[in-house]
ZAMARGU-4260 file (C-alpha; in steps of 0.2 Angstrom, whole numbers, plus 5000, padded with zeros to 4 digits):
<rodrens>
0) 4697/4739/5025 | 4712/4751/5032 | 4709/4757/5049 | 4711/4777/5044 | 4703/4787/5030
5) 4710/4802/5021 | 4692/4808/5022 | 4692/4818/5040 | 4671/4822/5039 | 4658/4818/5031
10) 4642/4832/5028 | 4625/4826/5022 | 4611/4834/5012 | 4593/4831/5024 | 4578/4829/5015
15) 4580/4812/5003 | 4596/4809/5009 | 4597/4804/5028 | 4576/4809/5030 | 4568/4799/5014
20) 4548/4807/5010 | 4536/4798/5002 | 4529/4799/4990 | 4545/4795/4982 | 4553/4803/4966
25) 4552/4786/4956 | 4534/4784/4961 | 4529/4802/4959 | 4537/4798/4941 | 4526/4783/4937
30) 4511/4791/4943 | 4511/4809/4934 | 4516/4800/4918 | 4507/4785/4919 | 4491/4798/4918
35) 4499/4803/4900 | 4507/4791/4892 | 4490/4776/4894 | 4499/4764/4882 | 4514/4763/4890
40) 4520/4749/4903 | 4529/4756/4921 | 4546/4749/4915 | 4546/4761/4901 | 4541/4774/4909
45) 4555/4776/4921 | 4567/4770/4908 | 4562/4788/4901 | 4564/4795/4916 | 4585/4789/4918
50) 4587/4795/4901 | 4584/4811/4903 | 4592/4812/4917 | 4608/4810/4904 | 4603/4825/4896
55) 4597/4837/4913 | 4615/4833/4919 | 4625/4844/4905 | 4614/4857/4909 | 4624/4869/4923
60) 4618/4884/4932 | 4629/4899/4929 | 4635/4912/4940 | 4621/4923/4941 | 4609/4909/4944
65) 4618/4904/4959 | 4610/4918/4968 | 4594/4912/4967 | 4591/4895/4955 | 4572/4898/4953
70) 4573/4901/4934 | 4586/4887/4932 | 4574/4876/4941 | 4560/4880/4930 | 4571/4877/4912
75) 4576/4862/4921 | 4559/4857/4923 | 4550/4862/4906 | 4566/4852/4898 | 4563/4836/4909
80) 4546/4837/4902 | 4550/4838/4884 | 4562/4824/4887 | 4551/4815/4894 | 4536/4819/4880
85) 4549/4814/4867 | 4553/4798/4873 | 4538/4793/4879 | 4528/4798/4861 | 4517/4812/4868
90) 4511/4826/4862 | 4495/4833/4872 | 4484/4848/4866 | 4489/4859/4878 | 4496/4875/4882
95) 4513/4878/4892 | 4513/4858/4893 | 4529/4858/4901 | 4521/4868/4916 | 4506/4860/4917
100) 4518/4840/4917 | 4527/4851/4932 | 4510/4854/4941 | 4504/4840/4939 | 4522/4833/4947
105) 4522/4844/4963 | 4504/4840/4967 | 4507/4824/4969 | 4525/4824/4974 | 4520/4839/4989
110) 4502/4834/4995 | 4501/4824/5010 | 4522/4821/5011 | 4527/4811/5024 | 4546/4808/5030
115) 4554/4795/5040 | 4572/4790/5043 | 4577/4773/5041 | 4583/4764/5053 | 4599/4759/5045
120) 4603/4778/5042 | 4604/4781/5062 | 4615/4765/5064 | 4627/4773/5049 | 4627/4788/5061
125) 4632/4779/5072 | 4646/4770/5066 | 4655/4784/5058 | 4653/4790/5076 | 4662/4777/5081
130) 4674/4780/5069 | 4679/4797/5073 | 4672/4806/5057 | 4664/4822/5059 | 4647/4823/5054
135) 4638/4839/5049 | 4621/4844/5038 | 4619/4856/5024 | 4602/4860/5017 | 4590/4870/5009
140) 4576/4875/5020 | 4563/4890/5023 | 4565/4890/5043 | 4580/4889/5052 | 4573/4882/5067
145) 4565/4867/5058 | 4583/4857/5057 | 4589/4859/5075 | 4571/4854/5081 | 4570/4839/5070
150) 4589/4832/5076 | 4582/4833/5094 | 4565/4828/5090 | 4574/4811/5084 | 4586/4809/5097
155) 4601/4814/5088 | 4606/4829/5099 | 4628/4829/5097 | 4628/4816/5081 | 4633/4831/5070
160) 4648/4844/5072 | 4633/4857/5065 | 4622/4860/5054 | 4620/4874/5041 | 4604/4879/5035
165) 4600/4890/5019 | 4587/4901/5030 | 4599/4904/5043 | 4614/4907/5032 | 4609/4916/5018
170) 4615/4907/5003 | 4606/4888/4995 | 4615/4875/4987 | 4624/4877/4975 | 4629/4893/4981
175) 4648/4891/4985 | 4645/4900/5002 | 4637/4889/5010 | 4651/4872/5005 | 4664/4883/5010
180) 4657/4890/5027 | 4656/4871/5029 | 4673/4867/5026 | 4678/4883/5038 | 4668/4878/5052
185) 4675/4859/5050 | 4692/4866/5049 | 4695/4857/5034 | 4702/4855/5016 | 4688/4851/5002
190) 4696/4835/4998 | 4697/4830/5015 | 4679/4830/5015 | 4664/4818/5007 | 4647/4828/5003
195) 4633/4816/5000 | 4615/4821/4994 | 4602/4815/4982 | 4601/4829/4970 | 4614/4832/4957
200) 4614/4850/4954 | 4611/4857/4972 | 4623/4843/4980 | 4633/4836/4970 | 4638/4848/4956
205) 4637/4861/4971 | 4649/4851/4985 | 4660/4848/4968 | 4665/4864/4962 | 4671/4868/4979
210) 4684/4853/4978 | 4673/4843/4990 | 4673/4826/4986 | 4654/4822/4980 | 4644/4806/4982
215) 4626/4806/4973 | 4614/4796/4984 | 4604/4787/4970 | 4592/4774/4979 | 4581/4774/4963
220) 4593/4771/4952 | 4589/4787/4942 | 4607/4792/4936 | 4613/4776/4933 | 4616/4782/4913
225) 4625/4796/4918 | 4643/4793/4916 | 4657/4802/4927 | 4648/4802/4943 | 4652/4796/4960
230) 4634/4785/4964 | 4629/4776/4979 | 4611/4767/4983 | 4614/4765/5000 | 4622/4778/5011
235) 4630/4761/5020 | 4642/4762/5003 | 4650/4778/5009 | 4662/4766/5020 | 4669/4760/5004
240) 4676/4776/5000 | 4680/4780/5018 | 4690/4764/5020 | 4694/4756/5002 | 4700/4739/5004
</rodrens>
């Protein structure tokens, strides 16, 4: 491992990246379409699951959605639903399926959430500390105070350079606006920086288009079919791309 990484920062998504909720995605997954699909085992399910994440990836926002992703979000969730349908051999009597398979999702995924961070992700913090690499936070939020009262809540009060919230700034990823205030506050190229975060379009696509060297946090294994993309399962694995042997 060298001593020196062309990487001079390294800025994080929050939620499902360095905080990890539960109920997670994979169970939220197993347990929405396991209520469908009666005949089919667990294994298959999520197999379903990783395949359409193939197919959700070649879907891109365009400009004007970038403003404001709500309808992308909802086309990217009725065809998550059909994908899933197909693969999984249902077909229910229902109108608006796709909606109802995404109420269904967030009732279970949202009601009594709970977040934690794991204790390896504050010794990583750390470490990258140590190492002289700027930290910093970009994320989507409805209240700007909420992230600033979290980092002193867990006693990690000077562990980031800054964070940028959606609320506070104006613009959610993927808006450009908000990777490239980023980059301006850092003082830094894009390609001098690694983006790391656990949702492709927002974070990974988003940090991407800016230049920003993306990292796709993927404990679940969830993209593991999609090809061309930078994965990690552990945020611990950003120090192979910090310092390659």
């Amino acid at each position: 491992m060298t001593s020196t990484s062309r990487f001079k920062a390294v800025c994080f998504d929050w939620g499902n990246t360095i905080e990890i909720g539960k109920p997670t995605i994979k169970e939220t997954v197993l347990n929405v379409w396991g209520k469908f699909a009666l005949t089919v085992s667990a294994e298959e399910i999520f197999k379903a699951a990783q395949l359409s994440r193939v197919e959700l990836t070649k879907m891109l926002p365009l400009r004007k959605d970038l403003q404001d992703m709500t309808e992308f979000r909802q086309m990217l969730y009725a065809r998550q639903a059909e994908l899933m349908s197909d693969a999984l051999g249902i077909d229910p009597d229902l109108p608006d399926w796709p909606w109802v398979a995404n109420t269904f999702f967030n009732e279970f995924y949202f009601k009594n959430r709970s977040w934690q961070i794991p204790g390896s992700h504050i010794q990583l913090l750390h470490q990258l500390r140590q190492h002289k690499i700027q930290l910093a936070v970009i994320s989507n939020d409805d209240d700007p105070a909420e992230q600033p009262k979290l980092i002193s809540e867990l006693g990690l009060i000077g562990y980031f350079a800054f964070e940028i919230s959606s609320s506070a700034y104006g613009y959610e990823k993927p808006h450009p606006k908000i990777f490239l205030a980023t980059l301006s506050k850092l003082d830094l190229r894009a390609d001098e920086v690694i983006f790391i975060g656990d949702d492709f379009h927002n974070d990974y696509w988003g940090a991407e288009q800016v230049g920003m060297y993306s990292l796709l946090f993927d404990p679940a294994r969830l993209y593991v079919n999609v090809k061309n993309i930078r994965r990690i399962e552990r945020l611990e694995e950003v120090f192979g791309y910090l310092f390659p042997a």
